[in-house]
N, C-alpha and C positions, 0 to 999 in steps of 0.2 A: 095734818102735815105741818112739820115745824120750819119756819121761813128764821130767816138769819134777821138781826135789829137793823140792818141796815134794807135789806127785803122790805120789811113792813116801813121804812122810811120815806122809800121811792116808792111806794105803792102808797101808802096814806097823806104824803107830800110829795105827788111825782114831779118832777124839773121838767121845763121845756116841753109843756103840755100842750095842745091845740095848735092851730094852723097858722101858716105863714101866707101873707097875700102876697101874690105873685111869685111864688116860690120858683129859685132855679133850676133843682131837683128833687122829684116826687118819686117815693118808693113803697110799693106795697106789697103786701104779704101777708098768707094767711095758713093755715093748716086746719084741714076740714077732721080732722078727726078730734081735736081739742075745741073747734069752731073758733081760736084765738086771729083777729085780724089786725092788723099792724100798719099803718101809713109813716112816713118819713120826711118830712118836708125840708129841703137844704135851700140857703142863700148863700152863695158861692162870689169871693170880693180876689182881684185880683192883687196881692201884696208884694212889693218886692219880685214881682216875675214868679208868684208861687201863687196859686189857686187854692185860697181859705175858705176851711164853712165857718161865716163870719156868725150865721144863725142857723140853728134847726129846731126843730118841732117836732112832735107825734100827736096822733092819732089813734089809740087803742082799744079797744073791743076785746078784754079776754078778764084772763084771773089777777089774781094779785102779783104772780112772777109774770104775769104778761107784760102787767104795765110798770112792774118795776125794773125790766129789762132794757122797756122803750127808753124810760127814765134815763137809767145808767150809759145807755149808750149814745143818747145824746150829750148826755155831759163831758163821756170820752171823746167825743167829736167836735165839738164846738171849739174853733181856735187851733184844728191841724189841718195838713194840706190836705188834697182829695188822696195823695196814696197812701200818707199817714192812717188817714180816717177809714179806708178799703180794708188796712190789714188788721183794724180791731178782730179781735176772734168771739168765737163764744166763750170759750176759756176767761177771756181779760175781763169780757162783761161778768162772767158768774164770779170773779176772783172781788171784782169791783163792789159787788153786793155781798160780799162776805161768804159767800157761797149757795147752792140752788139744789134742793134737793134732787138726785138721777133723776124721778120724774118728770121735773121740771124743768129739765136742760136745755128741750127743746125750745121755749120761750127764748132763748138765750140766742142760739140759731137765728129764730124767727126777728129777732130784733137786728142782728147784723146783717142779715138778708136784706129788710127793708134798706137799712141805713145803704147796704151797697148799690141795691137798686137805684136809690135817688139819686147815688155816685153816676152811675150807667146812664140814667135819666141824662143827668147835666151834661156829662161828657158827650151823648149824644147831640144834644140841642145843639154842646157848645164846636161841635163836627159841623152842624149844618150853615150853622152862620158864618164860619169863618171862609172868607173866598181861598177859591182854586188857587194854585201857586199860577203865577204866568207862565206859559210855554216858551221855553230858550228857542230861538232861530236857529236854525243849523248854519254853520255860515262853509260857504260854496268853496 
């Protein structure tokens, strides 16, 4: 299988490798038919009234477009807001590494999956914590 020079770049120097302690949002994902498993870890900083992933991370377990995907789509994400960082596609990731052979498209997927999950993750937590609105009085 011939991988793109920028393929074997992020896979033999992947970016934004391993875990973040205390991570905002965590995202995982795997595909059991390739056995390739994917972790996503965001730090999410509130800037200007905008919600930045100031850091992320992965976590990978697959082939060389496994973890050159995780790679790439970290790098696309670090420094945009949460809906900026949502609408990466697999498209932008496989355009990023110079392209992915059709076999390998899926890794592409699976990397934006994770990254959304961890989105979902955060946005969750970040539902739980924030209090109720207060209830207006009806006035008589």
């Amino acid at each position: 299988m011939q991988y793109s020079k920028s393929v074997m770049k992020h896979f033999m120097r992947p970016k934004n490798q391993g875990k973040i302690k205390n991570p905002d949002g965590i995202g995982t994902v795997g595909n059991p038919t390739c056995g390739d498993i994917m972790t996503v870890y965001i730090k999410v900083k509130n800037t200007k009234g905008q919600n930045i992933i100031s850091d992320v991370k992965f976590e990978t377990l697959g082939c060389a477009a496994a973890i050159a995907t995780s790679s790439m789509v970290t790098q696309m994400a670090k420094g945009k807001n949460l809906d900026e960082a949502a609408r990466i596609t697999r498209n932008d990731v496989a355009e990023g590494l110079e392209g992915l052979p059709p076999a390998k498209m899926h890794c592409s997927n699976l990397a934006t999956d994770a990254l959304g999950r961890a989105i979902e993750d955060y946005r969750s937590k970040a539902e739980k914590k924030s209090p109720e609105p207060a209830k207006r009085k009806k006035k008589k």
